[in-house]
C-alpha positions in Angstrom: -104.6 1.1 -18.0 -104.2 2.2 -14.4 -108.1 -0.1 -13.8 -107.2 -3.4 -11.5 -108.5 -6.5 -12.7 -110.7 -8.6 -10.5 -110.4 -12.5 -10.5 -113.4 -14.9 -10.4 -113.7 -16.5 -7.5 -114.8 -20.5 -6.9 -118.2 -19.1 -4.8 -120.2 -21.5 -2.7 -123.4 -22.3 -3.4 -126.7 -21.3 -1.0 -129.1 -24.4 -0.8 -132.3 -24.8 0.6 -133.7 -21.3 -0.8 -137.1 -21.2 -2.4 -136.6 -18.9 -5.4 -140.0 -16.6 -6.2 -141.1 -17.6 -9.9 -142.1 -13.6 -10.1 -139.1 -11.4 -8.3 -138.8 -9.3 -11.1 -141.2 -6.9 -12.7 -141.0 -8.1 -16.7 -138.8 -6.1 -18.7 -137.9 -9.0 -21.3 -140.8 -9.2 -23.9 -142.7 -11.9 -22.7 -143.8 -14.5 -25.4 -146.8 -16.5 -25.5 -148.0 -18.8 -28.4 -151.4 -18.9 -29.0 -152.4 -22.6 -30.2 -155.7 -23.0 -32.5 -157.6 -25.5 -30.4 -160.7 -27.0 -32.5 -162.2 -27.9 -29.2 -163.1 -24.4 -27.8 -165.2 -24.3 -30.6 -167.8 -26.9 -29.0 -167.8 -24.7 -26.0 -172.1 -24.7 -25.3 -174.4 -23.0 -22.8 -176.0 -26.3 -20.2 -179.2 -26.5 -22.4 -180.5 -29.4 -23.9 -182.4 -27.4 -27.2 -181.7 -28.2 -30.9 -180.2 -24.9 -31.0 -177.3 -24.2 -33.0 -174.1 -24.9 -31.0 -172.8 -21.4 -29.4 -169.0 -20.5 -29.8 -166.9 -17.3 -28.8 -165.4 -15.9 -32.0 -162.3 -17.3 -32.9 -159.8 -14.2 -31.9 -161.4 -14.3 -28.6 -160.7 -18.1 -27.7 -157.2 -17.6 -28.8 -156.3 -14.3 -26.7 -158.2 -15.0 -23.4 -156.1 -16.9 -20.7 -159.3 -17.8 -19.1 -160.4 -20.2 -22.4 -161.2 -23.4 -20.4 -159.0 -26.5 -21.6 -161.0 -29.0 -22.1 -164.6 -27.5 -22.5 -167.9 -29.1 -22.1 -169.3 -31.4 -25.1 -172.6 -32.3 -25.7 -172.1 -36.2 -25.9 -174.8 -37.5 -28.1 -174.6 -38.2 -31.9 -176.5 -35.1 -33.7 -174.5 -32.6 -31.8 -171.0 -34.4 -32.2 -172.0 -33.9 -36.0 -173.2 -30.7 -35.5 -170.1 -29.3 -33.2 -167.8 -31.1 -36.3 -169.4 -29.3 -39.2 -169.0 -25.9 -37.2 -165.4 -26.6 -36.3 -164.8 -27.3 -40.3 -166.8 -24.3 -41.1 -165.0 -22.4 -38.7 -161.0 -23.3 -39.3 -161.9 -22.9 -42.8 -163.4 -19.4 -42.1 -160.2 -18.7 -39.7 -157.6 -19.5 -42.3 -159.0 -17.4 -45.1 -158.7 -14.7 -42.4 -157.3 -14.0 -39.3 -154.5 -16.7 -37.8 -153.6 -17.0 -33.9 -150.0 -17.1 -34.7 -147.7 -13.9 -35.5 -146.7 -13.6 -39.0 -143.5 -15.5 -39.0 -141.2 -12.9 -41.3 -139.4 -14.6 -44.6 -135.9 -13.6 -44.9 -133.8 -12.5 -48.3 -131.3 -14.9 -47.4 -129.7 -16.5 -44.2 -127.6 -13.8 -43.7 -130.6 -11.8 -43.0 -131.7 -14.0 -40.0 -128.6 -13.0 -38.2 -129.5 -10.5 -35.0 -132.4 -10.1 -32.9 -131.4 -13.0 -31.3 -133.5 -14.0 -27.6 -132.7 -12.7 -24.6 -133.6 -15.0 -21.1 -133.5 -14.3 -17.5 -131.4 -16.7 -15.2 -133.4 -16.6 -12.1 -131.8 -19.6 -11.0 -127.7 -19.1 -11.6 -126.8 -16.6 -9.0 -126.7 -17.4 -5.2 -129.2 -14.9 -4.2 -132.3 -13.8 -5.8 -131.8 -10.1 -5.9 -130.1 -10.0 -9.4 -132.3 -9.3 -12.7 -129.4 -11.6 -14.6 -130.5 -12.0 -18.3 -128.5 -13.4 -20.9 -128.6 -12.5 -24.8 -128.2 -15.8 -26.5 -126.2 -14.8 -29.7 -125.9 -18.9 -30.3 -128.7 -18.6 -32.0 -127.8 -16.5 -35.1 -128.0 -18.7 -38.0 -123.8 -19.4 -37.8 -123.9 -20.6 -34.5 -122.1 -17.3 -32.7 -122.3 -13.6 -32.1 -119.3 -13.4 -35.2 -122.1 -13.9 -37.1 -122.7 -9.5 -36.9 -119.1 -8.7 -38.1 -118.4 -11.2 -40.2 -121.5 -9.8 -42.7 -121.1 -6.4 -42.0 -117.3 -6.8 -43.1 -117.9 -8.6 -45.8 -120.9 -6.2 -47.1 -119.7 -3.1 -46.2 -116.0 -4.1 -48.5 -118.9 -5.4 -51.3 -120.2 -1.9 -51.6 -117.5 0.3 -51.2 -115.4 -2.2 -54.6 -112.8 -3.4 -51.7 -114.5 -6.8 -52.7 -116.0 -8.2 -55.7 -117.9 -11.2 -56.3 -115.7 -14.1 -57.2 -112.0 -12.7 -55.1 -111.3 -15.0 -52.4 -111.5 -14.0 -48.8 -108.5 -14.6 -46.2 -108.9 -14.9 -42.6 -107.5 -16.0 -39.4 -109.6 -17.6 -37.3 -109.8 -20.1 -34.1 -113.7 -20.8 -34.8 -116.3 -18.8 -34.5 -115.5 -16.3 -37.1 -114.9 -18.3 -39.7 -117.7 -20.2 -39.9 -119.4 -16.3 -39.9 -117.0 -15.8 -42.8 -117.6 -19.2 -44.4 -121.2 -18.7 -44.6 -121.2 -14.6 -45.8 -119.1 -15.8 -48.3 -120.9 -18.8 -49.8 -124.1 -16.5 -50.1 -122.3 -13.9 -51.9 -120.4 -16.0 -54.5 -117.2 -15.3 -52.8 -114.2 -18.0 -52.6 -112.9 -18.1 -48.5 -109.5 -19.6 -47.1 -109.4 -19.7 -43.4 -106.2 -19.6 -41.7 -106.2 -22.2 -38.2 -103.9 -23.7 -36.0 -104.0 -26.5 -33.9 -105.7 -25.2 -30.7 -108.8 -24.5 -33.3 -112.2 -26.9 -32.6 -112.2 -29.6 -34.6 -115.7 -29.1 -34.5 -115.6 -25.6 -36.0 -112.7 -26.6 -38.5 -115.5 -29.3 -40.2 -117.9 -26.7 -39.9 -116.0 -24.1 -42.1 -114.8 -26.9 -44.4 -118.7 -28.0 -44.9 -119.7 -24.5 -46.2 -116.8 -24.4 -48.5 -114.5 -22.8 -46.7 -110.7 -24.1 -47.3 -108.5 -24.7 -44.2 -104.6 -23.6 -44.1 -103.3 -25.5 -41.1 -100.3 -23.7 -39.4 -99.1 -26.5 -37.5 -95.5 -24.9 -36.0 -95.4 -21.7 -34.5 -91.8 -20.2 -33.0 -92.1 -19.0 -29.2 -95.8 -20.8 -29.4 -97.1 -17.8 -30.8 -99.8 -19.4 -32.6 -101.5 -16.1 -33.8 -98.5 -14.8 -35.0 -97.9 -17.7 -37.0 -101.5 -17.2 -38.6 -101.1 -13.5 -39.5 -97.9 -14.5 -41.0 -99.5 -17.1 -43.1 -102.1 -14.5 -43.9 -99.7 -12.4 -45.4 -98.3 -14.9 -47.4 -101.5 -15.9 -49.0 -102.2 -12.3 -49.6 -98.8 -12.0 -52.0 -100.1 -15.0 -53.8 -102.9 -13.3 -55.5 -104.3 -9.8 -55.7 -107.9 -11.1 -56.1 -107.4 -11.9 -52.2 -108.9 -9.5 -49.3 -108.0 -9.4 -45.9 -111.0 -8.1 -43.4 -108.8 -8.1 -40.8 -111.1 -8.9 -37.9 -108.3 -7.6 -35.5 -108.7 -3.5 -37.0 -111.6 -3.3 -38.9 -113.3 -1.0 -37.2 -116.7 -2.8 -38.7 -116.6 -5.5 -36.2 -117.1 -3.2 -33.2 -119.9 -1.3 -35.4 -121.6 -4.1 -36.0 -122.2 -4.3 -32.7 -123.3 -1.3 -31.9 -125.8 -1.0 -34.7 -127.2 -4.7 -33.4 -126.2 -6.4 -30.4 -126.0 -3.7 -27.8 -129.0 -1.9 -29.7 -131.4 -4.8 -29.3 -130.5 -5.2 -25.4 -131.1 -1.5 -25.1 -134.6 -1.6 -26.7 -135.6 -5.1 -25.0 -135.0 -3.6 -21.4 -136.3 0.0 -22.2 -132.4 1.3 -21.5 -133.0 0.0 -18.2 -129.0 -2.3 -17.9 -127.4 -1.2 -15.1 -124.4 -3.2 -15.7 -123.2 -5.4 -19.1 -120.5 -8.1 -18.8 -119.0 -8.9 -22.3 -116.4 -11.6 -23.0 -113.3 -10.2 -24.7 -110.8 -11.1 -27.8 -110.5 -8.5 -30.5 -112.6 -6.5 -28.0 -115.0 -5.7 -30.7 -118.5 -6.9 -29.2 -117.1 -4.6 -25.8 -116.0 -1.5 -28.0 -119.2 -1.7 -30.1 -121.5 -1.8 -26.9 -119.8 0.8 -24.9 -120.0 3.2 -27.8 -123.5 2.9 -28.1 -124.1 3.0 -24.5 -122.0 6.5 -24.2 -123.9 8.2 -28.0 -127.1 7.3 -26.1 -126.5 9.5 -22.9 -126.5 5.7 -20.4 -125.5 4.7 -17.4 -124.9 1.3 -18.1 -121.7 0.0 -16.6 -119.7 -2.4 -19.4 -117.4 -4.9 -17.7 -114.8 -6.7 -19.5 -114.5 -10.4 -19.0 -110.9 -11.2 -20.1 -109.2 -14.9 -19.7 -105.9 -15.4 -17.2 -102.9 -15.4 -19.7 -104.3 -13.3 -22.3 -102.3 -9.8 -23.1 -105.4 -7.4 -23.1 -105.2 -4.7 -20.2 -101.8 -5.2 -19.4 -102.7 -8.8 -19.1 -99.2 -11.5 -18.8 -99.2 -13.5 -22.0 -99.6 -17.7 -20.7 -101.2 -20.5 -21.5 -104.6 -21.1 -22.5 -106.5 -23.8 -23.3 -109.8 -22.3 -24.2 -110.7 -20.7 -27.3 -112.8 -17.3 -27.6 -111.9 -15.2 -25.0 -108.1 -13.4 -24.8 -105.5 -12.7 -26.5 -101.7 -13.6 -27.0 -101.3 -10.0 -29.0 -102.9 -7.1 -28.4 -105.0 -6.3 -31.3 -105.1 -3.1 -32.8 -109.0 -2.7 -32.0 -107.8 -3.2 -28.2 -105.7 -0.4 -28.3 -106.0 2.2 -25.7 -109.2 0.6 -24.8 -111.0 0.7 -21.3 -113.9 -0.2 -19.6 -115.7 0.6 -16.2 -114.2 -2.7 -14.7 -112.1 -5.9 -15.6 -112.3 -9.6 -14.5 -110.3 -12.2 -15.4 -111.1 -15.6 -15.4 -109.0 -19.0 -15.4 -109.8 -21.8 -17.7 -111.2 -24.1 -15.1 -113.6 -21.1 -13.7 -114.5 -21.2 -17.5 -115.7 -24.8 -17.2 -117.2 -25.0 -14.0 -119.5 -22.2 -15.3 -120.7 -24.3 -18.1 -121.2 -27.0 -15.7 -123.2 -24.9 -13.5 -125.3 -23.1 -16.4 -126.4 -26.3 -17.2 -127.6 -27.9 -14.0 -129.3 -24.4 -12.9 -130.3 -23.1 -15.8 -130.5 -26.0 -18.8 -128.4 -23.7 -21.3 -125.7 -24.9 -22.8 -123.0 -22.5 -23.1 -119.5 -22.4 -24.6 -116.2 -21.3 -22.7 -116.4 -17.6 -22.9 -120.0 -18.0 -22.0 -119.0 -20.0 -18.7 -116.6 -17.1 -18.2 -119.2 -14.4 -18.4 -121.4 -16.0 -15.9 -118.8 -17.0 -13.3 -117.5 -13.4 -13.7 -121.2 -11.8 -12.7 -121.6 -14.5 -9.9 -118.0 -13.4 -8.6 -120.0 -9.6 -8.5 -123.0 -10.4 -7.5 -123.3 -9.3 -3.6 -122.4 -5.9 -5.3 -125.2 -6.3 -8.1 -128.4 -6.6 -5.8 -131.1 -5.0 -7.1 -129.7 -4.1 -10.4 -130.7 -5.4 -13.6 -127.3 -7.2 -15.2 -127.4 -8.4 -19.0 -125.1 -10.9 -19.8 -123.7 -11.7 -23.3 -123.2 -15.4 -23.9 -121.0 -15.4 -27.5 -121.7 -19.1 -28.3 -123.1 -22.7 -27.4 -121.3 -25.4 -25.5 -122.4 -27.5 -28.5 -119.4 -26.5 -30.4 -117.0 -27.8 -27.3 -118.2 -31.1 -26.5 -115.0 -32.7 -27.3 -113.5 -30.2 -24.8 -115.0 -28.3 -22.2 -117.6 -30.4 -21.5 -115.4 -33.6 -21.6 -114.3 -34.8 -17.9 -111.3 -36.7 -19.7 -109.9 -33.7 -22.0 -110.9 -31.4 -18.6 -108.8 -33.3 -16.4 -106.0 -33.8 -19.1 -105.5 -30.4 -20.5 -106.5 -28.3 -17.2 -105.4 -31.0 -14.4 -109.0 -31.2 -12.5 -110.8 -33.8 -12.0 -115.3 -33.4 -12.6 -115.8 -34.0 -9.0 -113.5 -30.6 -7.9 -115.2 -28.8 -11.2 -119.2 -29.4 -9.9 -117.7 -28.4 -6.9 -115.8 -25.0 -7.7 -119.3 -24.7 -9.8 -121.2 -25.0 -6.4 -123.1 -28.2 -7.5 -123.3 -31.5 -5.9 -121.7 -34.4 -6.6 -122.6 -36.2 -9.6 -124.7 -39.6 -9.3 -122.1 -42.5 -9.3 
């Protein structure tokens, strides 16, 4: 790939700017919950009559911004009686009919809750104010993780073409993410799953998959330090085993990117009205990437995809080294990464990584995991050539699932030799209160 990465800089951060609460023209659906309040029914005209007690209709209270928030009560007895009969006669009227809230939709299962995850604007992450940066927070699929998408659509697609029948056993490699996906498509559909880990896998994840039945095959020794090697090997072992065993093979199946493009990318696209003028995606199996750029090109945009890759990962004629940090490169090129390219490449380092977790906490309060650090960093190392565009960002997973790592000063300074003072400071943060 003749395309030169870019490396994430440690920026600076600007202080002292006031940032506008409205610089951007709303684009993201904009969601507002509408509250029954029993006291705008006692809303009255200033007359002292025996008159019935006046009130708006109730779809009228609920949808006008104006409604006053603490209206004015007549403050004797008789019409404190009065104003509670009408309330009761009222909310009982209101929930044989209309209700204030939207019909909250029931799902066939919890595999149908995965997708259409939020969206959110970071006003606050970037140095300058110029960038429409919004974030597609895939943590919030029902597994924990944008792996969510392939691992059904593998496992459903195999299901209905006979690949895979209730009761086989699914085999996987996995470092997190996608086998908790895996672990849970599997349990709703009756299906045994093994998951194939190493070492370097979260414990955190590792309990995770265990707690929805999954089964865990350690590979704890791995020649050269090939870890996935060691994985794909133990794979195929399994696979001899038992022909009631299937493989999805996160690494070719060309499902994974699919997945992707018939939900991830789709649901930006229709959220910002095709308006992205540039996506950063986090790449492993390059599957969320492929999927997004393939829907991009079908639908005639000119949305830019940039690939956020990690230092010592093989992708794009990457140099295989180490990495601490799960979820984001590669020590193998997979075959779904094959041949692939993208309008531009950055590469970030573990500690970038970190520092922006740190830093998409203190601006922003969201908690991110290391790829999602990774993303972030990589826009913010763009962003004097972003101004005035509108940048979507896709954060894979939450910092929840790395609290025992990332967002611990002692394994930080162990494992990646920096100390949380020089991290809040690459992050552009002051120092933390002693």
């Amino acid at each position: 790939m003749s395309l030169q990465p870019r490396f994430a800089p440690h920026l600076p951060a600007r202080t002292g700017i006031e940032r506008a609460a409205e610089l951007f023209s709303p684009r993201v659906v904009q969601f507002k919950l509408a509250i029954f309040d029993p006291r705008s029914l006692l809303h009255q005209r200033a007359s002292s009559s025996n008159e019935d007690i006046p009130t708006r209709p109730v779809e009228e209270t609920q949808n006008d911004p104006r409604r006053p928030l603490a209206p004015s009560v007549r403050d004797d007895l008789a019409s404190r009686k009065a104003a509670q009969m009408n309330i009761r006669t009222q909310v009982k009227t209101h929930s044989q009919s209309a209700t204030p809230f939207a019909a909250t939709r029931i799902a066939d299962n919890v595999l149908d809750l995965i997708g259409q995850t939020p969206m959110v604007r970071l006003p606050r992450y970037l140095d300058r104010e110029d960038v429409n940066l919004i974030a597609k927070v895939e943590a919030l699929n029902p597994g924990g993780s944008a792996k969510d998408r392939p691992a059904r659509h593998m496992i459903e697609r195999a299901l209905a073409d006979g690949r895979l029948k209730a009761g086989d056993t699914v085999v996987e490699s996995s470092s997190g993410n996608m086998g908790i996906g895996l672990a849970q498509a599997c349990a709703v559909h009756g299906l045994q799953f093994i998951c194939v880990v190493d070492p370097n896998a979260q414990s955190q994840n590792v309990a995770i998959i265990h707690a929805l039945g999954g089964q865990i095959e350690l590979v704890d020794h791995a020649p050269d330090g090939d870890f996935l090697a060691a994985r794909l090997d133990r794979v195929a072992a399994l696979l001899k085993e038992d022909t009631r065993r299937f493989w999805p093979n996160q690494y070719a199946n060309l499902d994974n990117p699919a997945s992707h493009e018939l939900g991830t990318i789709a649901e930006i696209d229709a959220a910002l009205g095709g308006q992205v003028d540039v996506l950063f995606v986090a790449c492993s199996s390059t599957g969320t990437a492929r999927g997004c750029r393939d829907y991009l090109r079908r639908m005639g945009r000119k949305t830019k995809v940039v690939a956020v890759d990690a230092m010592g990962s093989t992708l794009f004629n990457g140099n295989a080294g180490p990495r601490k940090i799960s979820g984001m490169g590669a020590g193998r090129i997979p075959d779904l990464a094959k041949g692939q390219e993208f309008d531009d490449l950055v590469r970030v380092s573990d500690v970038t990584c970190v520092a922006g977790c740190r830093r998409a906490v203190a601006r922003e309060g969201l908690l991110v995991g290391g790829s999602g650090g990774g993303v972030l960093e990589a826009v913010r190392s763009m962003q004097s050539e972003l101004a005035g565009q509108t940048v979507a960002a896709i954060i894979h997973d939450s910092g929840s699932r790395y609290l025992g790592t990332v967002f611990d000063p002692e394994w930080v300074e162990r494992e990646l030799g920096i100390c949380e003072a020089d991290v809040r400071a690459l992050a552009g943060l002051a120092p933390a209160d002693s």
